[in-house]
mmCIF file of the N, C-alpha and C atoms, coordinates in Angstrom:
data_MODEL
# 
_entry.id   MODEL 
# 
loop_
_atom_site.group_PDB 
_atom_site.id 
_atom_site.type_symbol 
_atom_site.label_atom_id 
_atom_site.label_alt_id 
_atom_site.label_comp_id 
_atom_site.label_asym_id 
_atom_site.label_entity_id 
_atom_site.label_seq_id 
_atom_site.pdbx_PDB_ins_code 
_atom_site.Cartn_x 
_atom_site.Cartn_y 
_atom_site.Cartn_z 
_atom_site.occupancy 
_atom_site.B_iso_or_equiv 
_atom_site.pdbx_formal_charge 
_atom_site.auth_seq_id 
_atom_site.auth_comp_id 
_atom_site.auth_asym_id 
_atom_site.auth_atom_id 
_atom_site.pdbx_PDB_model_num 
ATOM 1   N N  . UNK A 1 1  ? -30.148 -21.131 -36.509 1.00 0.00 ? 1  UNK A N  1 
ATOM 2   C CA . UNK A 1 1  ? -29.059 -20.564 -35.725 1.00 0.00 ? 1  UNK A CA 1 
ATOM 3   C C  . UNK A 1 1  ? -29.060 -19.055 -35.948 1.00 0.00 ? 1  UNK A C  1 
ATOM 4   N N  . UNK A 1 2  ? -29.143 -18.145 -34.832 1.00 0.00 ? 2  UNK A N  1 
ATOM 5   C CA . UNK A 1 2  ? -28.662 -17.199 -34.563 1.00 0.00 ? 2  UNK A CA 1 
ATOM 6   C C  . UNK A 1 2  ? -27.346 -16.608 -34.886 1.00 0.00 ? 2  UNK A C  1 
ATOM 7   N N  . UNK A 1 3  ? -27.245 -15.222 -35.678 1.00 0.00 ? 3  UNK A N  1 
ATOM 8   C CA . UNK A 1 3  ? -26.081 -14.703 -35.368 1.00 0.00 ? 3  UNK A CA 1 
ATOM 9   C C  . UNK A 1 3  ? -24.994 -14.762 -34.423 1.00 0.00 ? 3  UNK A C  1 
ATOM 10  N N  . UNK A 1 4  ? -25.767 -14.387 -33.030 1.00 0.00 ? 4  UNK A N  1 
ATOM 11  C CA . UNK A 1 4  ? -25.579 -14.242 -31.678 1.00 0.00 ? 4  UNK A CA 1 
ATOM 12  C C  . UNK A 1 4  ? -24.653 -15.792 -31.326 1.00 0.00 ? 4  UNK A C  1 
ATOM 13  N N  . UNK A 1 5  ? -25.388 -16.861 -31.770 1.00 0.00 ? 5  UNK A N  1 
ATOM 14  C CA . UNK A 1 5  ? -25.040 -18.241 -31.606 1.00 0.00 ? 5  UNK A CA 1 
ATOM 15  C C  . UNK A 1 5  ? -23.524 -18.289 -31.987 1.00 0.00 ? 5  UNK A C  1 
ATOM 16  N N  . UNK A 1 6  ? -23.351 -17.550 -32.987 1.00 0.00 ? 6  UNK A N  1 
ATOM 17  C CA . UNK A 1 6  ? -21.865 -18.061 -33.223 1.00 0.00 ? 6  UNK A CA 1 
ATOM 18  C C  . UNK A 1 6  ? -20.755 -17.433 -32.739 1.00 0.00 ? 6  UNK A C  1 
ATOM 19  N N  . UNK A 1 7  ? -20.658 -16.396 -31.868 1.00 0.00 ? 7  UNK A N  1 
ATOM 20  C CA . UNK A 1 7  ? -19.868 -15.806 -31.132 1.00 0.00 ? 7  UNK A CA 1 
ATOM 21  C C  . UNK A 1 7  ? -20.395 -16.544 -29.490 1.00 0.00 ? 7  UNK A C  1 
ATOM 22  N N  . UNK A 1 8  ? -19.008 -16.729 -28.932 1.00 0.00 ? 8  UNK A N  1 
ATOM 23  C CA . UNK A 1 8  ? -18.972 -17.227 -27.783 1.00 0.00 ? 8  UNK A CA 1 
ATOM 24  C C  . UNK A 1 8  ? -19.088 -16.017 -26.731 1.00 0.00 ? 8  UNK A C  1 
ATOM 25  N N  . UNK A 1 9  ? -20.004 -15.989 -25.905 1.00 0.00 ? 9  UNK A N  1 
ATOM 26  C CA . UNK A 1 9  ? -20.061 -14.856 -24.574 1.00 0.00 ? 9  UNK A CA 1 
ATOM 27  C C  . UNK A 1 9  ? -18.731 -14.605 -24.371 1.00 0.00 ? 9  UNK A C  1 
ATOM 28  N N  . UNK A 1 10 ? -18.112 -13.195 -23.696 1.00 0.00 ? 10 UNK A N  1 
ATOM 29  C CA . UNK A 1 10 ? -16.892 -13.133 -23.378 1.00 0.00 ? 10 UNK A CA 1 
ATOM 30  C C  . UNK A 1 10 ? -17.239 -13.293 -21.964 1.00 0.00 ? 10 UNK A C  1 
ATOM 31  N N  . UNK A 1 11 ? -15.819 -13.234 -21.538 1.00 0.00 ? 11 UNK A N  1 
ATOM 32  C CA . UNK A 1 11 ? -15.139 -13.885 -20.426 1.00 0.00 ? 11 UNK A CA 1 
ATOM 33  C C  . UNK A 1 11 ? -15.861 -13.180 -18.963 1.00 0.00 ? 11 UNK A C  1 
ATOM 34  N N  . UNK A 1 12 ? -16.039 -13.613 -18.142 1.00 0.00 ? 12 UNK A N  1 
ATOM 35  C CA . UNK A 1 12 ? -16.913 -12.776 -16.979 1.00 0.00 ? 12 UNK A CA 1 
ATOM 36  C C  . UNK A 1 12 ? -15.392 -11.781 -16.395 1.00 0.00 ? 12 UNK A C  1 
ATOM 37  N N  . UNK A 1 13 ? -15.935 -11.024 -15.780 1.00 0.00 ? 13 UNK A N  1 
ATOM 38  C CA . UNK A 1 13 ? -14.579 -10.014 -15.441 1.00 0.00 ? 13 UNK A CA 1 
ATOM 39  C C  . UNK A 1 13 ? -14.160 -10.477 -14.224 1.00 0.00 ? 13 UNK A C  1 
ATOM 40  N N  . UNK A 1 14 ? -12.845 -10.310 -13.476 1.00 0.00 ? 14 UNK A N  1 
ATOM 41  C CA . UNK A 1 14 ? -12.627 -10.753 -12.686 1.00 0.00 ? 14 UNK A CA 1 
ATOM 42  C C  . UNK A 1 14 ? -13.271 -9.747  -11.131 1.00 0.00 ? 14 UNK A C  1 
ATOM 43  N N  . UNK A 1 15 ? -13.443 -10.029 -10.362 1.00 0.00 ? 15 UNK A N  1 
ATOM 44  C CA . UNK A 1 15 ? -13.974 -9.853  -9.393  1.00 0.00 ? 15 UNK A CA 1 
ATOM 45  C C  . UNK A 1 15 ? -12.670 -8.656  -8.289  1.00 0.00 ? 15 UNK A C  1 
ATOM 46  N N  . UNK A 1 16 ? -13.161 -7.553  -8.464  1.00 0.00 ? 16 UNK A N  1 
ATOM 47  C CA . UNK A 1 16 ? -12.195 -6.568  -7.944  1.00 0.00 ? 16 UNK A CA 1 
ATOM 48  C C  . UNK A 1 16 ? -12.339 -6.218  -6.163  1.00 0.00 ? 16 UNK A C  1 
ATOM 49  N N  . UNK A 1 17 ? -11.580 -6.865  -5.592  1.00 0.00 ? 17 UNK A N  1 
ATOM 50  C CA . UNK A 1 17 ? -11.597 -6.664  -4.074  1.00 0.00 ? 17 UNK A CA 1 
ATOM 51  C C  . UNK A 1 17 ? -10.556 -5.887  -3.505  1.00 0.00 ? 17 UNK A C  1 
ATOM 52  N N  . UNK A 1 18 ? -11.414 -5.118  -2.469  1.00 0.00 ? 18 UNK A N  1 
ATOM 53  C CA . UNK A 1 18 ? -10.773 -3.805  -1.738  1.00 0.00 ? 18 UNK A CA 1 
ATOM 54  C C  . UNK A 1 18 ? -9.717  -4.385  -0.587  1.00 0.00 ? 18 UNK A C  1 
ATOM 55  N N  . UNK A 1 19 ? -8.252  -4.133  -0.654  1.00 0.00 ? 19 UNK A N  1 
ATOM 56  C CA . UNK A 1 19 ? -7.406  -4.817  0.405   1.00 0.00 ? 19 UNK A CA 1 
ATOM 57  C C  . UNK A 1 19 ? -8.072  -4.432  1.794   1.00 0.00 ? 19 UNK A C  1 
ATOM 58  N N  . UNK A 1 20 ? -8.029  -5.277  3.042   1.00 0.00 ? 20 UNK A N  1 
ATOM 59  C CA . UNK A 1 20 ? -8.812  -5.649  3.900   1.00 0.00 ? 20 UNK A CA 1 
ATOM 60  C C  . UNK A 1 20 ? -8.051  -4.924  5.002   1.00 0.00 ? 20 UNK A C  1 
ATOM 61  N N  . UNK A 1 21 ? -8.332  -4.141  5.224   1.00 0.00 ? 21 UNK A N  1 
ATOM 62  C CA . UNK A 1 21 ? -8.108  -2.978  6.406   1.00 0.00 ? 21 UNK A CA 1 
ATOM 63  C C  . UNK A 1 21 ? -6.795  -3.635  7.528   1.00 0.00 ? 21 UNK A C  1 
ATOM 64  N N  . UNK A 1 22 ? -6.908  -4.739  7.858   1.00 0.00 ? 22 UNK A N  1 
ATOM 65  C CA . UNK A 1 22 ? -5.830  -5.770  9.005   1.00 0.00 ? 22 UNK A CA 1 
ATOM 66  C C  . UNK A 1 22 ? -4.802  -6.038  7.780   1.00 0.00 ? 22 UNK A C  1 
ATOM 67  N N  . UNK A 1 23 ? -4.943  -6.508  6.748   1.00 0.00 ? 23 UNK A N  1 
ATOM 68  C CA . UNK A 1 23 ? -3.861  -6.843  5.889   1.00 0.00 ? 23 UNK A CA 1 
ATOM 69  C C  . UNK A 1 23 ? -2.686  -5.464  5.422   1.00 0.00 ? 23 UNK A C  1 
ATOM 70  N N  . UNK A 1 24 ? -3.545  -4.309  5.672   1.00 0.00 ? 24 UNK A N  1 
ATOM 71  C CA . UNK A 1 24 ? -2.993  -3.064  5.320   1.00 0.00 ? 24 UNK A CA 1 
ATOM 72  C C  . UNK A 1 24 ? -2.206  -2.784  6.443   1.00 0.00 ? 24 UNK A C  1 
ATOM 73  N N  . UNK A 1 25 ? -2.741  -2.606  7.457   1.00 0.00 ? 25 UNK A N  1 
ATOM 74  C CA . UNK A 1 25 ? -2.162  -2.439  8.764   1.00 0.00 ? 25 UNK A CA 1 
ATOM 75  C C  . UNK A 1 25 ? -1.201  -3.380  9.430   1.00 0.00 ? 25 UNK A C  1 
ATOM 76  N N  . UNK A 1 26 ? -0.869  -4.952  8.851   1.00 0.00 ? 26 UNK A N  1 
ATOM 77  C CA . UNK A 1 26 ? -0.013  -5.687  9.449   1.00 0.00 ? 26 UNK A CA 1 
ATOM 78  C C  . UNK A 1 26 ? 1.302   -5.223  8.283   1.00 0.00 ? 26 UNK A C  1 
ATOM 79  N N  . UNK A 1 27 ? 1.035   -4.740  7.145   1.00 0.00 ? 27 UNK A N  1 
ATOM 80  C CA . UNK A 1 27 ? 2.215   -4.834  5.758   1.00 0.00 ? 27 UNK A CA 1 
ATOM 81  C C  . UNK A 1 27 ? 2.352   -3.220  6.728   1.00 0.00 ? 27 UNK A C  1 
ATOM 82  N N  . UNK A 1 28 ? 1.985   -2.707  7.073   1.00 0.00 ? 28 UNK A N  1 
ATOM 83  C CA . UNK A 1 28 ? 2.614   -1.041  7.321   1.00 0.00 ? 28 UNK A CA 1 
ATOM 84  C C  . UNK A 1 28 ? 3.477   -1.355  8.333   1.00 0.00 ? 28 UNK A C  1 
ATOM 85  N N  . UNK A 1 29 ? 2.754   -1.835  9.500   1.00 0.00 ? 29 UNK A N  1 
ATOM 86  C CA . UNK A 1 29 ? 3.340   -2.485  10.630  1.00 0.00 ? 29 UNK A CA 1 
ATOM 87  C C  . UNK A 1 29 ? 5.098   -3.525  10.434  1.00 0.00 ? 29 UNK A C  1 
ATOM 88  N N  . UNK A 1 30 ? 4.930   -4.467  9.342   1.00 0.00 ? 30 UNK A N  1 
ATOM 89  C CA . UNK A 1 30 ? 6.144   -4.840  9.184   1.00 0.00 ? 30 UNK A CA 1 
ATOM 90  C C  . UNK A 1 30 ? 7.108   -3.378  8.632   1.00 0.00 ? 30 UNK A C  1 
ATOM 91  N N  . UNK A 1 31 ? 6.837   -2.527  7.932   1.00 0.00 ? 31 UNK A N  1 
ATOM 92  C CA . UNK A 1 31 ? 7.657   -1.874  7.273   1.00 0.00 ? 31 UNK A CA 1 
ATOM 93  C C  . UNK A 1 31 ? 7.949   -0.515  8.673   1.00 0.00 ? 31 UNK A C  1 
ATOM 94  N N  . UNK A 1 32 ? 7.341   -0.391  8.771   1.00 0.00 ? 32 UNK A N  1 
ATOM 95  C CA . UNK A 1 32 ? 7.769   0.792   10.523  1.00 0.00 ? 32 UNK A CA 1 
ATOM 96  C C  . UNK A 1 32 ? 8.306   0.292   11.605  1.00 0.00 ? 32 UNK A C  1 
ATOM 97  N N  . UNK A 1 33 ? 7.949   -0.892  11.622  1.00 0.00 ? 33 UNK A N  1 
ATOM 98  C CA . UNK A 1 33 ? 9.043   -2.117  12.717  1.00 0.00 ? 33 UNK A CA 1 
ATOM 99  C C  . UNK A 1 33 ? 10.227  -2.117  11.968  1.00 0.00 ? 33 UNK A C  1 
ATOM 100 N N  . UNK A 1 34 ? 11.160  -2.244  10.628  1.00 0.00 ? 34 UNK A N  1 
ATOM 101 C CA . UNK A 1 34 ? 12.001  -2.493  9.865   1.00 0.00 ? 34 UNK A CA 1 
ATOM 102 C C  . UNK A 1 34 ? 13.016  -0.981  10.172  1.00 0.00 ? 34 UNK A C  1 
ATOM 103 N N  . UNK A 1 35 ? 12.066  0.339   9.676   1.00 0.00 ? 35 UNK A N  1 
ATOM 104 C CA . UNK A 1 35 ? 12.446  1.625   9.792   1.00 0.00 ? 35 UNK A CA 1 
ATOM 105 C C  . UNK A 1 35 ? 13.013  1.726   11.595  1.00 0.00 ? 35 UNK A C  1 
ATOM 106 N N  . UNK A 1 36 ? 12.016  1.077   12.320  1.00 0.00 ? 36 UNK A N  1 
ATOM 107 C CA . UNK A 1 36 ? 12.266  1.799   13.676  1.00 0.00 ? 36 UNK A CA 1 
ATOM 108 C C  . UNK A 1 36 ? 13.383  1.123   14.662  1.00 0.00 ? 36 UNK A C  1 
ATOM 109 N N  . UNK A 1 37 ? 13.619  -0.269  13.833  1.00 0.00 ? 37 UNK A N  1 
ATOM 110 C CA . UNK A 1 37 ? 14.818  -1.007  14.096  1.00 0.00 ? 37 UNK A CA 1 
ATOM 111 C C  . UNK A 1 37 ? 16.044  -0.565  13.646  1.00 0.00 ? 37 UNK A C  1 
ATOM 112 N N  . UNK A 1 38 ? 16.239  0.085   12.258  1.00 0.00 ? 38 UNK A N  1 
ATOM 113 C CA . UNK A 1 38 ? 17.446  0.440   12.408  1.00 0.00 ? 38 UNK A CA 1 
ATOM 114 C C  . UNK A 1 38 ? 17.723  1.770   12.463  1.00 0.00 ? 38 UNK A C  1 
ATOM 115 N N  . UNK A 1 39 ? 16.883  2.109   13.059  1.00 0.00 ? 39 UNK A N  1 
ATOM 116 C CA . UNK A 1 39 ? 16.847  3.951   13.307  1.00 0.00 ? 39 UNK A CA 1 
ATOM 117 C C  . UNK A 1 39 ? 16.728  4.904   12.121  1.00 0.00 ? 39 UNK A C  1 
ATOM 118 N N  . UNK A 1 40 ? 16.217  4.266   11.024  1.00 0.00 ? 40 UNK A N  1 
ATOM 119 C CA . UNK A 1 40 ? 16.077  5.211   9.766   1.00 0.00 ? 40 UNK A CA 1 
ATOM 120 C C  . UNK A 1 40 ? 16.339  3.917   8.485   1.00 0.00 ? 40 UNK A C  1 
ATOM 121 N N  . UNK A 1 41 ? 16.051  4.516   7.812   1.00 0.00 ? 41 UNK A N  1 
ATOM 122 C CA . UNK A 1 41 ? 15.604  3.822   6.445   1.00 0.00 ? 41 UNK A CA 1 
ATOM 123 C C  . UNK A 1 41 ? 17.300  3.026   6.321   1.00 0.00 ? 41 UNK A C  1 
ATOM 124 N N  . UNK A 1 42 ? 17.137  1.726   5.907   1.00 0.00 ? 42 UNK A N  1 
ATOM 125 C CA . UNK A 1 42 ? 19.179  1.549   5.746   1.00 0.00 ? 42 UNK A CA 1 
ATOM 126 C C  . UNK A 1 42 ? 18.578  0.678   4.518   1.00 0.00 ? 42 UNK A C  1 
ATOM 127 N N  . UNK A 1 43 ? 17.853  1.196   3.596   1.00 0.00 ? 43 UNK A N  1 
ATOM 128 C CA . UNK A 1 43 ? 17.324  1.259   2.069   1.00 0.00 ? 43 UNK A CA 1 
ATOM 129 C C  . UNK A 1 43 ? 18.632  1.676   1.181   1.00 0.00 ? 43 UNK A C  1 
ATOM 130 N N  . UNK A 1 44 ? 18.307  1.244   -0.154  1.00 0.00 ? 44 UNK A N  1 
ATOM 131 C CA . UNK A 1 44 ? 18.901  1.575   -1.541  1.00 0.00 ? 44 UNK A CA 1 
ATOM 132 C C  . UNK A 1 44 ? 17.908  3.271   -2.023  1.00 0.00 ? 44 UNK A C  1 
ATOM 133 N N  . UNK A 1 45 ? 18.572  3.827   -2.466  1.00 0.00 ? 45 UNK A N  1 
ATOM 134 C CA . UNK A 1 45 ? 17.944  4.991   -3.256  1.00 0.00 ? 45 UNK A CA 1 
ATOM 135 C C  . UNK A 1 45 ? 16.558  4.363   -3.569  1.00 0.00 ? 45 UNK A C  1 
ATOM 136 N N  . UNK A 1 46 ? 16.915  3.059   -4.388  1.00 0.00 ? 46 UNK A N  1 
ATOM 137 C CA . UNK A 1 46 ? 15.468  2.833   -5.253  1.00 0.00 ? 46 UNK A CA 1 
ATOM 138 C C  . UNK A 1 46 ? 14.444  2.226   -4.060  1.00 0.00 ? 46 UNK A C  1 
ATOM 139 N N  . UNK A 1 47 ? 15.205  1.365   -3.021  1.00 0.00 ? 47 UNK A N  1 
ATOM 140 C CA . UNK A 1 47 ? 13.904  1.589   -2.221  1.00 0.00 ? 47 UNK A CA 1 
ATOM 141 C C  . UNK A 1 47 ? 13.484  2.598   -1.603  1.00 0.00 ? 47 UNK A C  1 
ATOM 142 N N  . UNK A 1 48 ? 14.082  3.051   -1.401  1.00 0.00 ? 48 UNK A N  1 
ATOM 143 C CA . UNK A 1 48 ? 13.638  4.450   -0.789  1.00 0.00 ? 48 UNK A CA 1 
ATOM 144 C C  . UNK A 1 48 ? 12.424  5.005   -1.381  1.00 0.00 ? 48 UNK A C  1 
ATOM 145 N N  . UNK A 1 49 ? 12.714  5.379   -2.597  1.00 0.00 ? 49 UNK A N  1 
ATOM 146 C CA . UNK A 1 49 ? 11.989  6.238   -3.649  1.00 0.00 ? 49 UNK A CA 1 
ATOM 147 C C  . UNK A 1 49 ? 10.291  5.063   -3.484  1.00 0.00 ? 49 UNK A C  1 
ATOM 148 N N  . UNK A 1 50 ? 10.435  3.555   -3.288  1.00 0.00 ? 50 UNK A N  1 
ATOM 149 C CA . UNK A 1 50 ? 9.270   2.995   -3.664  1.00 0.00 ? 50 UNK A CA 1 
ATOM 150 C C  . UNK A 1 50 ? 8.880   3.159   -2.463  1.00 0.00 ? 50 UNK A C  1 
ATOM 151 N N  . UNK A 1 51 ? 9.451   2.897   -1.268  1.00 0.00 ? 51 UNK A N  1 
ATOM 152 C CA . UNK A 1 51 ? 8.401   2.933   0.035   1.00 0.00 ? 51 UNK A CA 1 
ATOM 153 C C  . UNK A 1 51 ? 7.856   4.393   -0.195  1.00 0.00 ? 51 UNK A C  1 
ATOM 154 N N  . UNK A 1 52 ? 8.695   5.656   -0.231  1.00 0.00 ? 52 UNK A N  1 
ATOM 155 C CA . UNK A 1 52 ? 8.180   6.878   0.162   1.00 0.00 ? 52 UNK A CA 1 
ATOM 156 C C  . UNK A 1 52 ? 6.670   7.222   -0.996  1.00 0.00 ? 52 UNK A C  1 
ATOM 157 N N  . UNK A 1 53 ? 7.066   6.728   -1.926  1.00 0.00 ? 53 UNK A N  1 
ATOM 158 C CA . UNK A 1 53 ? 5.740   6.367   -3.070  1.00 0.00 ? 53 UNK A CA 1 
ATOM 159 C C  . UNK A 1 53 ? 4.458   5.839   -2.389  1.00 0.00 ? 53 UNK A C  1 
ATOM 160 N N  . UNK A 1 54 ? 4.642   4.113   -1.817  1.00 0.00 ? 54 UNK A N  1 
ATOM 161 C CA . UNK A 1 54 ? 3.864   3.264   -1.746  1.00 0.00 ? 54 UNK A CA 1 
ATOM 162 C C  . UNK A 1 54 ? 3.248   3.505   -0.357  1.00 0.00 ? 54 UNK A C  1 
ATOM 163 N N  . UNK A 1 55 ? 4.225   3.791   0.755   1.00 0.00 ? 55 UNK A N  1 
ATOM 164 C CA . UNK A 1 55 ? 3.339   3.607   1.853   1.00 0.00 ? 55 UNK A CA 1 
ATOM 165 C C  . UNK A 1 55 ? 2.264   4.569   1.916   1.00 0.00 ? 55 UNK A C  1 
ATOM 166 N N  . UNK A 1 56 ? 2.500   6.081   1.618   1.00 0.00 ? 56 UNK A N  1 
ATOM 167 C CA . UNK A 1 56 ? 1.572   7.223   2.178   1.00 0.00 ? 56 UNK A CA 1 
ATOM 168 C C  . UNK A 1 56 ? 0.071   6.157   0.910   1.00 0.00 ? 56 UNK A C  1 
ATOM 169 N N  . UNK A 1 57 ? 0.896   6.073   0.462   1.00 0.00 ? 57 UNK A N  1 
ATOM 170 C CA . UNK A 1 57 ? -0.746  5.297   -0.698  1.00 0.00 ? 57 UNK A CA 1 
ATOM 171 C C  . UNK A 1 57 ? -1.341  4.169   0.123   1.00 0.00 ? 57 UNK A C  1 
ATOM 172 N N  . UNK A 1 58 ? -0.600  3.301   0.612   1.00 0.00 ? 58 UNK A N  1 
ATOM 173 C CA . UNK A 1 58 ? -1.150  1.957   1.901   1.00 0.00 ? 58 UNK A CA 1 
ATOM 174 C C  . UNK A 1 58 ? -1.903  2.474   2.301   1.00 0.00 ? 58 UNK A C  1 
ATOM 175 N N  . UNK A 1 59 ? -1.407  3.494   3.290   1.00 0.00 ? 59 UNK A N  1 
ATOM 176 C CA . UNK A 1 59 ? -2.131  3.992   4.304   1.00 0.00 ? 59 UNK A CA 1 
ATOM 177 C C  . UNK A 1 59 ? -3.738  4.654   4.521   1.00 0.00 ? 59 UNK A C  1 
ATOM 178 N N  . UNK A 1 60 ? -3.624  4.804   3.078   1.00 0.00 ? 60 UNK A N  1 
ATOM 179 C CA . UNK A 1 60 ? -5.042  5.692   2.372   1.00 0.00 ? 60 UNK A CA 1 
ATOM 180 C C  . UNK A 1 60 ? -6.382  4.388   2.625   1.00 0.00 ? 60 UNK A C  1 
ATOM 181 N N  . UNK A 1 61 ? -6.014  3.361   2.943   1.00 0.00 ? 61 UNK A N  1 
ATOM 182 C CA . UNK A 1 61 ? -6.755  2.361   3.296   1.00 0.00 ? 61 UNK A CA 1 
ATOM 183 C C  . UNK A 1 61 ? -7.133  1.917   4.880   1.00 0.00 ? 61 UNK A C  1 
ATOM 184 N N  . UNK A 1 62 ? -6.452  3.081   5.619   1.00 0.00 ? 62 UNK A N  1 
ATOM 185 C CA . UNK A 1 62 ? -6.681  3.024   7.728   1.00 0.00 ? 62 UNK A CA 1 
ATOM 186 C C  . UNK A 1 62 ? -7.912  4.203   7.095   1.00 0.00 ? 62 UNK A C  1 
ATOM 187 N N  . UNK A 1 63 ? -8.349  3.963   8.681   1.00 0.00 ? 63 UNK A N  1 
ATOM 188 C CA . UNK A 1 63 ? -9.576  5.185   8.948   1.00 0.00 ? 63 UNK A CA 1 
ATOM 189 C C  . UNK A 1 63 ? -8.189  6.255   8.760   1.00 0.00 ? 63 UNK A C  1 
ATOM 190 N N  . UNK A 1 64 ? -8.573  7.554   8.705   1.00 0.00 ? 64 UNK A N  1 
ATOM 191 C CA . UNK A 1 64 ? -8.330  8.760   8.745   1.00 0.00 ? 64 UNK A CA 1 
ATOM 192 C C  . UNK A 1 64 ? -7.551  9.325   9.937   1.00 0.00 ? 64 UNK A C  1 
ATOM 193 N N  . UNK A 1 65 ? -7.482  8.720   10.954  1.00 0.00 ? 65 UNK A N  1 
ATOM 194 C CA . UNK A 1 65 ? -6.916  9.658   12.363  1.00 0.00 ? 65 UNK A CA 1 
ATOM 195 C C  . UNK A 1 65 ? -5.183  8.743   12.129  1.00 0.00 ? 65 UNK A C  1 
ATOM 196 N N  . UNK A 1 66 ? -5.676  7.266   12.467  1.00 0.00 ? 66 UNK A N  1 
ATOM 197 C CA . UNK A 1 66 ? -4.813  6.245   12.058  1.00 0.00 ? 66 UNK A CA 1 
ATOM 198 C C  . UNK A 1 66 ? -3.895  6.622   10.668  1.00 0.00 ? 66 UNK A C  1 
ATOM 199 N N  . UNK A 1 67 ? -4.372  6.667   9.730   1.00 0.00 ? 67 UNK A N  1 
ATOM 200 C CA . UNK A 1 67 ? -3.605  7.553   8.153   1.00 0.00 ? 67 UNK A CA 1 
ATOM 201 C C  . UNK A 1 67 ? -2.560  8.060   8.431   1.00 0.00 ? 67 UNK A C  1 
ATOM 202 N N  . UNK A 1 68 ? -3.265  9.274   9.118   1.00 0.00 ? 68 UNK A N  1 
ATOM 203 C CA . UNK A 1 68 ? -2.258  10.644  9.550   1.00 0.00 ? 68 UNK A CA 1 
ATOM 204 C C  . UNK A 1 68 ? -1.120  10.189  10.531  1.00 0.00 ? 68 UNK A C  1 
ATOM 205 N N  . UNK A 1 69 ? -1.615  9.890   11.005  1.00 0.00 ? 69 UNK A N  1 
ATOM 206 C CA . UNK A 1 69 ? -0.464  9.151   12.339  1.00 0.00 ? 69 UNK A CA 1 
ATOM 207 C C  . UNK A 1 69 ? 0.714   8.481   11.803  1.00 0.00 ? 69 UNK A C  1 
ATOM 208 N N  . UNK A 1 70 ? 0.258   7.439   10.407  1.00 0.00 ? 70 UNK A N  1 
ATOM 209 C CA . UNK A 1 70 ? 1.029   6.239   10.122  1.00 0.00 ? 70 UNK A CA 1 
ATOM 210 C C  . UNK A 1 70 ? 2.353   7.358   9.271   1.00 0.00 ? 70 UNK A C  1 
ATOM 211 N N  . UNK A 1 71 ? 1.504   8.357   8.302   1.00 0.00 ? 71 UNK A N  1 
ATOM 212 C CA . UNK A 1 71 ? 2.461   9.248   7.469   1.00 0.00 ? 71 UNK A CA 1 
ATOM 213 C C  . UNK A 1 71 ? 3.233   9.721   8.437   1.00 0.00 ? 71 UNK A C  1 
ATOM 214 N N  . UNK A 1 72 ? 3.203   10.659  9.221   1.00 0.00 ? 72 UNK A N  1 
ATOM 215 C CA . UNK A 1 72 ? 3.556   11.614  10.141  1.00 0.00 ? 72 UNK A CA 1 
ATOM 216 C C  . UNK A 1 72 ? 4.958   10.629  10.551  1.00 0.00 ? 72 UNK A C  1 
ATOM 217 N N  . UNK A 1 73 ? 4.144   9.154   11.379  1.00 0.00 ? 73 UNK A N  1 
ATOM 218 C CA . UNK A 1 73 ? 6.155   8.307   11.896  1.00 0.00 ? 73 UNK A CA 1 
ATOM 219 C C  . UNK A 1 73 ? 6.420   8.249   10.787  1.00 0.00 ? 73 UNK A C  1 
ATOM 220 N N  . UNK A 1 74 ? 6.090   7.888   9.418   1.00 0.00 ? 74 UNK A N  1 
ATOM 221 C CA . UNK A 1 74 ? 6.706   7.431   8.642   1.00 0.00 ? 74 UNK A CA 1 
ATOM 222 C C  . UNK A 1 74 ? 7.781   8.701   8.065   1.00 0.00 ? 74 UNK A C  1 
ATOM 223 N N  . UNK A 1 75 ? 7.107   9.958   7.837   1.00 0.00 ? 75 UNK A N  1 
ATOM 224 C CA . UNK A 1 75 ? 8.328   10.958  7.254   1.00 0.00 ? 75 UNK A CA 1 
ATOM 225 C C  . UNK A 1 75 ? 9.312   11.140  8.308   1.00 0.00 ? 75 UNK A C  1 
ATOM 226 N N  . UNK A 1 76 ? 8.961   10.842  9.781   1.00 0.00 ? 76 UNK A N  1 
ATOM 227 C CA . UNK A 1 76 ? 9.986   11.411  10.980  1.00 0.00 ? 76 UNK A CA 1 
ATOM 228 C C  . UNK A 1 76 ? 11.344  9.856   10.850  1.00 0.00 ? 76 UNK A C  1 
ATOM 229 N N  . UNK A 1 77 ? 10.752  9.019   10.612  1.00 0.00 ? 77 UNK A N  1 
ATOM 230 C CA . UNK A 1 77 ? 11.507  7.649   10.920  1.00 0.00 ? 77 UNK A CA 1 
ATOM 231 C C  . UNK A 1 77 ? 12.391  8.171   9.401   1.00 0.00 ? 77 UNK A C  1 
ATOM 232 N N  . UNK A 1 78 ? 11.928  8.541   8.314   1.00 0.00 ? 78 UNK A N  1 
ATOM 233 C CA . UNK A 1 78 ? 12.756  8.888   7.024   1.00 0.00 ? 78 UNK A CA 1 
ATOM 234 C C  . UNK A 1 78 ? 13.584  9.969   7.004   1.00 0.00 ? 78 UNK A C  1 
ATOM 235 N N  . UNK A 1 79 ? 12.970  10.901  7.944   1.00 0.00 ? 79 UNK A N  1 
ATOM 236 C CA . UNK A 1 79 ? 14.210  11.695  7.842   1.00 0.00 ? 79 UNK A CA 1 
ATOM 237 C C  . UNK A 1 79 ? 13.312  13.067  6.955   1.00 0.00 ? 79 UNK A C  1 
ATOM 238 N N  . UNK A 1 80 ? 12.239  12.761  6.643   1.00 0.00 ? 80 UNK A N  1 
ATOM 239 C CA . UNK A 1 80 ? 11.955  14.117  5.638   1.00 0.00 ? 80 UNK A CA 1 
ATOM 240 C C  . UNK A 1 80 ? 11.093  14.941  6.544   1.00 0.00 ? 80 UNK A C  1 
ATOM 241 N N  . UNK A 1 81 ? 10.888  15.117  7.912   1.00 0.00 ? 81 UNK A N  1 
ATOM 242 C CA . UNK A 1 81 ? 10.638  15.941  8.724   1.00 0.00 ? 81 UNK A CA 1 
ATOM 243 C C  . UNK A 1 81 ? 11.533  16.140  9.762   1.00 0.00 ? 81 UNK A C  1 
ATOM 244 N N  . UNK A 1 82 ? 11.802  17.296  10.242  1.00 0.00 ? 82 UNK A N  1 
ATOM 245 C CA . UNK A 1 82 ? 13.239  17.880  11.243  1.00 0.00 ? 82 UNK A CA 1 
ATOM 246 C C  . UNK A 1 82 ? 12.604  17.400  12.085  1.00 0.00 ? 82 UNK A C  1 
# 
């Protein structure tokens, strides 16, 4: 018997997958349908603070023209562009 023999292999790593471009775009889509229904965010402070966090980061997952577009309604629907 081997050294090697008596330690058990560790664990295989888990398998890291990139969220899938339609799954990004239907979760943005529910949350700008939500905003554009009640004419502006009708959020808690703390959600507030997590969408304005989380979405511009979602979005980093559309092509690039799409991105810009999604930020752009998203600060006008919030209120943080005049």
């Amino acid at each position: 018997m081997t050294q090697i023999d008596l330690f058990p292999a560790p664990p295989p790593e888990p398998a890291v997958t990139a969220p899938q471009t339609e799954d990004v775009r239907a979760r943005i889509t529910k949350v700008m349908g939500a905003l554009a229904l009640t004419g502006g965010p009708g959020w808690t402070a703390k959600e507030t603070a997590y969408w304005r966090t989380v979405l511009p980061q979602m979005a980093n997952w559309l092509p690039p023209a799409e991105r810009d577009a999604v930020r752009a309604e998203f600060e006008r629907l919030t209120g943080t562009l005049p």
